[in-house]
Gaussian input, Z-matrix of N, CA and C with variables (Angstrom, degrees):
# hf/3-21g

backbone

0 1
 N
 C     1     B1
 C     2     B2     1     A1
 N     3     B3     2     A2     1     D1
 C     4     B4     3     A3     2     D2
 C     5     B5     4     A4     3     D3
 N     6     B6     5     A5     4     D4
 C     7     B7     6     A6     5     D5
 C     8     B8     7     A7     6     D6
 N     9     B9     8     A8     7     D7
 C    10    B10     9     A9     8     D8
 C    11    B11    10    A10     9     D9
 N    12    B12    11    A11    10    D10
 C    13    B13    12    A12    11    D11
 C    14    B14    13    A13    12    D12
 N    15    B15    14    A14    13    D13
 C    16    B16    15    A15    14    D14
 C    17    B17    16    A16    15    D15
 N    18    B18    17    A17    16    D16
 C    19    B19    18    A18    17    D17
 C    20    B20    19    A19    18    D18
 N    21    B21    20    A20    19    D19
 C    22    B22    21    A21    20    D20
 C    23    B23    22    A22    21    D21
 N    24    B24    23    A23    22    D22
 C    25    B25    24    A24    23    D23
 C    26    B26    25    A25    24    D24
 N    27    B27    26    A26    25    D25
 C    28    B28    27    A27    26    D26
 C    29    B29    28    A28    27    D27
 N    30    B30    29    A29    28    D28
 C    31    B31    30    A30    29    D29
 C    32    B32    31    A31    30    D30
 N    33    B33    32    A32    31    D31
 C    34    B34    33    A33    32    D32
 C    35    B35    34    A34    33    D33
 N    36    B36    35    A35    34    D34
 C    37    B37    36    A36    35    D35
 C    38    B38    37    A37    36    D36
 N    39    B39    38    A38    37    D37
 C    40    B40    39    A39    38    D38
 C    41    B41    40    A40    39    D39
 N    42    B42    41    A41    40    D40
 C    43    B43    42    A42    41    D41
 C    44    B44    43    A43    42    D42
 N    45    B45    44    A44    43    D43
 C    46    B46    45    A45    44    D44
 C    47    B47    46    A46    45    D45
 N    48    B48    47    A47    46    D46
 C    49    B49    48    A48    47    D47
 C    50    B50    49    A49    48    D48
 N    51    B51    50    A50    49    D49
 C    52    B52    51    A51    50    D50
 C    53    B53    52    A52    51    D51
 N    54    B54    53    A53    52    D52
 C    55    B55    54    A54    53    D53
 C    56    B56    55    A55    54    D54
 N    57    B57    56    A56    55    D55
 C    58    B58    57    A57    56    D56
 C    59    B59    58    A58    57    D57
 N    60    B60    59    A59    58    D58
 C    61    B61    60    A60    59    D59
 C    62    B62    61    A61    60    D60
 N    63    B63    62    A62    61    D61
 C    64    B64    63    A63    62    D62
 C    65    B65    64    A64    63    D63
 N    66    B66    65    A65    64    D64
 C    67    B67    66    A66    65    D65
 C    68    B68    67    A67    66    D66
 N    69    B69    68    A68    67    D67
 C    70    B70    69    A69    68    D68
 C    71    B71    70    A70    69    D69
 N    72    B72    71    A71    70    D70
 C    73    B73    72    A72    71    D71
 C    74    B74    73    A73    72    D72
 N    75    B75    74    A74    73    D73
 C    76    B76    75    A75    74    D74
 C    77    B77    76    A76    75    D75
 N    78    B78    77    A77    76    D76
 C    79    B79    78    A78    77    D77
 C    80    B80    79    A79    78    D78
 N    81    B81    80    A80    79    D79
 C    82    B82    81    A81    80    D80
 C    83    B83    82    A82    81    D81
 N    84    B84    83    A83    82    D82
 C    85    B85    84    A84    83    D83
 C    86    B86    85    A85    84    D84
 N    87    B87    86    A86    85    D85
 C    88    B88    87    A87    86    D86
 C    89    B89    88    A88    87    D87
 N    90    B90    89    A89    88    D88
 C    91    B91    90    A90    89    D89
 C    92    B92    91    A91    90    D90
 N    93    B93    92    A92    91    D91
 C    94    B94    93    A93    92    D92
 C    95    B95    94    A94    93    D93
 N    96    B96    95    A95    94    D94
 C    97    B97    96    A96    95    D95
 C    98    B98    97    A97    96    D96
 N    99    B99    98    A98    97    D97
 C   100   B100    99    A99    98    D98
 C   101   B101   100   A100    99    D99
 N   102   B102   101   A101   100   D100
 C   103   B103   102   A102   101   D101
 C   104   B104   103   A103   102   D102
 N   105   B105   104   A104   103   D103
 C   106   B106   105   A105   104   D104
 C   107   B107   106   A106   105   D105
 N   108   B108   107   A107   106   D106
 C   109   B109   108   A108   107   D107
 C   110   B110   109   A109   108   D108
 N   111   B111   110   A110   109   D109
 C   112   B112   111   A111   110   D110
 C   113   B113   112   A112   111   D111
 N   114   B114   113   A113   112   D112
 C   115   B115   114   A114   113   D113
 C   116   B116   115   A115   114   D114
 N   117   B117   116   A116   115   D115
 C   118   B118   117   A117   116   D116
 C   119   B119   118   A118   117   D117
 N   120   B120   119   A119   118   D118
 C   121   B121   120   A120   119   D119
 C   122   B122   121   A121   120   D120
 N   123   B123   122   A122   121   D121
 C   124   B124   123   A123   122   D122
 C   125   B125   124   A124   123   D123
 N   126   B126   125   A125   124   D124
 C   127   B127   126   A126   125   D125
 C   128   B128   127   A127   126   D126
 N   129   B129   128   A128   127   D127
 C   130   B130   129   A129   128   D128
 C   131   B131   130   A130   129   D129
 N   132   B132   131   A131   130   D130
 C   133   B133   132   A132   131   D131
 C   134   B134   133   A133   132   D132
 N   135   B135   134   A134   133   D133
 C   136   B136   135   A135   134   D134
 C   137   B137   136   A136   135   D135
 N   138   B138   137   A137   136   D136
 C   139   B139   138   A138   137   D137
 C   140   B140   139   A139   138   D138
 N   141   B141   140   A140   139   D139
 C   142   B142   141   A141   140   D140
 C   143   B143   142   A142   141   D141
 N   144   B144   143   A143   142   D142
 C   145   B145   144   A144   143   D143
 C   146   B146   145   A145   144   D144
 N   147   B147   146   A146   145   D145
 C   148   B148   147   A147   146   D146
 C   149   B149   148   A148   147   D147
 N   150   B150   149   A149   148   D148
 C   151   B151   150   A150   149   D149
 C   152   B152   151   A151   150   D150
 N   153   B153   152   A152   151   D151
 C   154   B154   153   A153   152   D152
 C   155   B155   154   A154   153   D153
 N   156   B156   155   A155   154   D154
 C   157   B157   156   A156   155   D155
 C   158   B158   157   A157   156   D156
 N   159   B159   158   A158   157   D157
 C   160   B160   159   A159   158   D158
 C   161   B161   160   A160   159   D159
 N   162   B162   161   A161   160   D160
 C   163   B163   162   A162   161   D161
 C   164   B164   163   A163   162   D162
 N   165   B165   164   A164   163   D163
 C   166   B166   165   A165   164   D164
 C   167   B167   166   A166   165   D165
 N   168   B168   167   A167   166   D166
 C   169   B169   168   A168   167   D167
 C   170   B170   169   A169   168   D168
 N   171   B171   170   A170   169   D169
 C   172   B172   171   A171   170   D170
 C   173   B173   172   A172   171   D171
 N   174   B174   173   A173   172   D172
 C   175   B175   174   A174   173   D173
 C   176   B176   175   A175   174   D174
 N   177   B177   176   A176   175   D175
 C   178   B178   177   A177   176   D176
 C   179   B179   178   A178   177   D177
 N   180   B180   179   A179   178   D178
 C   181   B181   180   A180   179   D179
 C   182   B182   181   A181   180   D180
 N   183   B183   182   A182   181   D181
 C   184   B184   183   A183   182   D182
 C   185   B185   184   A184   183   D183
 N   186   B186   185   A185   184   D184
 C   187   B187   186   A186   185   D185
 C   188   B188   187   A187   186   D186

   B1=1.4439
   B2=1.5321
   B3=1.3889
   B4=1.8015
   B5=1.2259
   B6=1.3870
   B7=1.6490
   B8=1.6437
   B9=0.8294
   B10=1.6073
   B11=1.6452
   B12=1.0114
   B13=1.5591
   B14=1.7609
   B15=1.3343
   B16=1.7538
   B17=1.8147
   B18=1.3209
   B19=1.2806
   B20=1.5986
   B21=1.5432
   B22=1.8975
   B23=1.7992
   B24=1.2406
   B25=1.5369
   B26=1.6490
   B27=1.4758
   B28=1.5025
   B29=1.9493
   B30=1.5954
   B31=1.2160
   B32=1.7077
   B33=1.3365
   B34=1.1180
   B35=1.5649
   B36=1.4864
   B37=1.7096
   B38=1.6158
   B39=0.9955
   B40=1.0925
   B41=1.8000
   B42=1.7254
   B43=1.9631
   B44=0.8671
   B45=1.6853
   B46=1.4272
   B47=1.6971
   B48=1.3042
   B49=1.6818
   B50=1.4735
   B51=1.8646
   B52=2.0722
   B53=0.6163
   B54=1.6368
   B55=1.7781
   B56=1.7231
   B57=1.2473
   B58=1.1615
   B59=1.6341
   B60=1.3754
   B61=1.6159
   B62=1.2972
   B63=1.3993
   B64=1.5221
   B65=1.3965
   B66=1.3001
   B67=1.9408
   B68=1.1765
   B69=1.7622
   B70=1.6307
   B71=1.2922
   B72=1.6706
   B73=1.7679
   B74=1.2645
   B75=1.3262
   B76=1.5514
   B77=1.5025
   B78=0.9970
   B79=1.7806
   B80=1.4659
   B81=1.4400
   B82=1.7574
   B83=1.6603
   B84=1.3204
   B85=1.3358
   B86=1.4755
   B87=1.0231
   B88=1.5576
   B89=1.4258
   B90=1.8616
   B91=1.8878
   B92=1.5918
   B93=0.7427
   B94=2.1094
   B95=1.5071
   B96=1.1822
   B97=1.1461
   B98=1.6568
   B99=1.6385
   B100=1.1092
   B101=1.3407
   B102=1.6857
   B103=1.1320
   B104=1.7051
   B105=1.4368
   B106=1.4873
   B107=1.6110
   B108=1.2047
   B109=2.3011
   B110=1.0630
   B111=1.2522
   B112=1.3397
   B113=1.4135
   B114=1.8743
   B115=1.6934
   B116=1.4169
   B117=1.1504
   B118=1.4730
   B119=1.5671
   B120=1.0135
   B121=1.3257
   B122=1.7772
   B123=1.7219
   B124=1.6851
   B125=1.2616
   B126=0.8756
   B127=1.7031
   B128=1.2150
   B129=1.3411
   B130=1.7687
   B131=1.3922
   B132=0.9635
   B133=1.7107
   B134=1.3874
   B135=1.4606
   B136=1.7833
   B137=1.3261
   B138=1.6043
   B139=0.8566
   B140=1.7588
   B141=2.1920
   B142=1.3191
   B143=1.6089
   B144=1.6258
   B145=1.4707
   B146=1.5224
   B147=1.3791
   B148=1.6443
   B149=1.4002
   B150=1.7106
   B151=1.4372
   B152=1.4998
   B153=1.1327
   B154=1.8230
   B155=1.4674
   B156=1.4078
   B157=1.5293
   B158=1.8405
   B159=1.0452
   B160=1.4613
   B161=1.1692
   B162=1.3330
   B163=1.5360
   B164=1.3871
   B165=1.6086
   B166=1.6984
   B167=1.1062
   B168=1.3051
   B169=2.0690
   B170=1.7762
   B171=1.2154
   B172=1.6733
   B173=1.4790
   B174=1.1131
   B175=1.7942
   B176=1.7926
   B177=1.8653
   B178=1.5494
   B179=2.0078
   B180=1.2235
   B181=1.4691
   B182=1.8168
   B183=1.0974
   B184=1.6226
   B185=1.6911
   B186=0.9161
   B187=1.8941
   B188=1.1628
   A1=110.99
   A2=101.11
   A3=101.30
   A4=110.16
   A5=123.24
   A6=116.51
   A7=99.66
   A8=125.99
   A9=125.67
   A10=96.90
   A11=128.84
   A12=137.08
   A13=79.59
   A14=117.52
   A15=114.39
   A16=100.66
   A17=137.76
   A18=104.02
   A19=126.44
   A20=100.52
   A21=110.82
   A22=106.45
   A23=107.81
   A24=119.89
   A25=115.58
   A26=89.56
   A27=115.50
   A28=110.27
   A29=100.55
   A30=122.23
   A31=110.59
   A32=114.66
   A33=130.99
   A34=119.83
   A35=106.92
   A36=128.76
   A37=93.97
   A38=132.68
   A39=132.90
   A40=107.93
   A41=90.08
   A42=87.49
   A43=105.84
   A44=161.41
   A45=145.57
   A46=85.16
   A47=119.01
   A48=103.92
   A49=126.30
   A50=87.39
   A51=83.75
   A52=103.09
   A53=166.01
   A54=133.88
   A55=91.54
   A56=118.72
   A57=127.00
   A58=114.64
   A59=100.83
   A60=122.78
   A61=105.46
   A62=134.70
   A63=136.15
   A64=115.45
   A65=117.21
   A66=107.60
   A67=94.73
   A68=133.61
   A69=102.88
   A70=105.77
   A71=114.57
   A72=105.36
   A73=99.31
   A74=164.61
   A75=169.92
   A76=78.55
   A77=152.05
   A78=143.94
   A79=107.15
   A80=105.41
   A81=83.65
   A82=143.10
   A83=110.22
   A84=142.36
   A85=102.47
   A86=115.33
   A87=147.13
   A88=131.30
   A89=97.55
   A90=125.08
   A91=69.52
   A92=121.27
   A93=110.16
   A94=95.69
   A95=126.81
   A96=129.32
   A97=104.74
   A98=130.67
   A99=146.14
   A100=103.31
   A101=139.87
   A102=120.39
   A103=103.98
   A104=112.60
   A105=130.51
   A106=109.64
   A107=95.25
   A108=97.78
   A109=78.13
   A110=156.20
   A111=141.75
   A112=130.59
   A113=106.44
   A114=106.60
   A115=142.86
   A116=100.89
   A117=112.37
   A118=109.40
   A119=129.29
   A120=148.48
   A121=117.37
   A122=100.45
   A123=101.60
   A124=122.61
   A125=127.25
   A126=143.73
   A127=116.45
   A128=120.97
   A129=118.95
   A130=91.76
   A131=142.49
   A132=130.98
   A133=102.52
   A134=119.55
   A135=124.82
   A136=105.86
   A137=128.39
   A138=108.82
   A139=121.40
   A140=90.26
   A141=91.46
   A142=145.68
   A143=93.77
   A144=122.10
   A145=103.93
   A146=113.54
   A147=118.95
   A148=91.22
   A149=125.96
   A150=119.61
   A151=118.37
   A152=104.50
   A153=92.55
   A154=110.66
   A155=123.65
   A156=127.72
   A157=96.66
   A158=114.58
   A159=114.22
   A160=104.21
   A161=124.40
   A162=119.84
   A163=100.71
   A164=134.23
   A165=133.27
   A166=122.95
   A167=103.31
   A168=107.82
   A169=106.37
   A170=98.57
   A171=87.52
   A172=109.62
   A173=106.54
   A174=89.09
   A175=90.70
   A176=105.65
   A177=118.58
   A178=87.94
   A179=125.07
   A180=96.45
   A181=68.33
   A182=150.03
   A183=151.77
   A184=94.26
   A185=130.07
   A186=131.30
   A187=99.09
   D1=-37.83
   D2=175.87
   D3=-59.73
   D4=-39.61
   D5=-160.98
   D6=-85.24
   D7=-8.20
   D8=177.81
   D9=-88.23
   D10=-53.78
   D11=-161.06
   D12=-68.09
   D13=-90.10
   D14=-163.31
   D15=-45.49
   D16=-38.02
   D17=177.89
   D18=-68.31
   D19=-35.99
   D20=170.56
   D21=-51.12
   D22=-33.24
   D23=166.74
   D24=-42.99
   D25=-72.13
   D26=177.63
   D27=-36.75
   D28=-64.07
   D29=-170.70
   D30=-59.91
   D31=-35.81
   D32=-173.48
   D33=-76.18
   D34=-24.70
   D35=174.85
   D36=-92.74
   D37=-38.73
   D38=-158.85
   D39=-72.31
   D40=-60.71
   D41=165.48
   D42=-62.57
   D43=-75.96
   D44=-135.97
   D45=-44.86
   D46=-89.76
   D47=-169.95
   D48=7.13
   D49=-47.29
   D50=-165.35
   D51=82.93
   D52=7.35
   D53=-162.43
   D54=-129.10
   D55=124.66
   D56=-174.82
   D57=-53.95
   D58=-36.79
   D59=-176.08
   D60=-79.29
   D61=-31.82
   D62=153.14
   D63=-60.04
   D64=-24.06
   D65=-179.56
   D66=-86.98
   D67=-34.17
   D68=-166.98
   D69=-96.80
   D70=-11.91
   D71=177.03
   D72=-75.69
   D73=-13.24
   D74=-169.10
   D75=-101.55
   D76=-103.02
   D77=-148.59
   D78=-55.01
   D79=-61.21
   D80=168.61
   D81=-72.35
   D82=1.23
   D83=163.14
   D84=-63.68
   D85=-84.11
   D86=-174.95
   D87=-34.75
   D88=-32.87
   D89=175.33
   D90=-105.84
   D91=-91.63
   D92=-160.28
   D93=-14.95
   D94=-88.83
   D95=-142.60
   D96=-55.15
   D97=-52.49
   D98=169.95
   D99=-48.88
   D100=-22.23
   D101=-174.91
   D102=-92.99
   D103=-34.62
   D104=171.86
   D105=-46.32
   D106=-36.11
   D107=-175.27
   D108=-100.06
   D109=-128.10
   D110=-125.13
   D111=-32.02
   D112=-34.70
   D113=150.43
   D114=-66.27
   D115=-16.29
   D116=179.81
   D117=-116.07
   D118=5.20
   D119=148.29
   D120=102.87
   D121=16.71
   D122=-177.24
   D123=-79.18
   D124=-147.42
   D125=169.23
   D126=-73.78
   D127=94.29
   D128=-167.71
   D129=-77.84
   D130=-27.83
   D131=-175.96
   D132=-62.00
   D133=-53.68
   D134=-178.18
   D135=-60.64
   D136=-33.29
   D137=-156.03
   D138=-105.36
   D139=-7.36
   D140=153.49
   D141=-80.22
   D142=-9.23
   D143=172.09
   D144=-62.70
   D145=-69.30
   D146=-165.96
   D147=-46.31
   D148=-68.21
   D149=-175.18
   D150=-39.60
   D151=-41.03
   D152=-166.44
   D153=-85.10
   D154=-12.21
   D155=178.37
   D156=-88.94
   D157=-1.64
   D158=-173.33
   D159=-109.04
   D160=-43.44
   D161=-178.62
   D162=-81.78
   D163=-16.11
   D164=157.22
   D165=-41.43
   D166=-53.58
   D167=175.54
   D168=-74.41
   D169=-39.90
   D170=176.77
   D171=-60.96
   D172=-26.74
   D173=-149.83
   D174=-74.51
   D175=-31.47
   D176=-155.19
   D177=-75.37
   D178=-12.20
   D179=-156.50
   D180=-106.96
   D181=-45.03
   D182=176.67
   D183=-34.27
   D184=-54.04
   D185=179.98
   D186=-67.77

């Protein structure tokens, strides 16, 4: 239930931006990062956060 709530989180910071290239670098950030902790056995919640605030600036400095 957490990882659904922090990604709708994710998704939800991500549109206010507006920038089309900020919603999919935050989503594809976000499953990257969540797939990276769940393979290596960390905190998929932390690690979908770091991804999706990472693929945010990418996507925002890519626009």
């Amino acid at each position: 239930m957490r990882k659904i709530l922090l990604s709708s989180l994710l998704v939800a910071g991500a549109v206010s931006m507006s920038a089309c290239s900020t919603l999919r670098g935050a989503a594809i950030g976000g499953a990257g990062g969540a797939g990276v902790a769940a393979a290596t056995g960390k905190n998929v919640e932390k690690g979908a956060a770091v991804g999706g605030v990472g693929g945010a600036v990418v996507g925002t400095v890519v626009d």
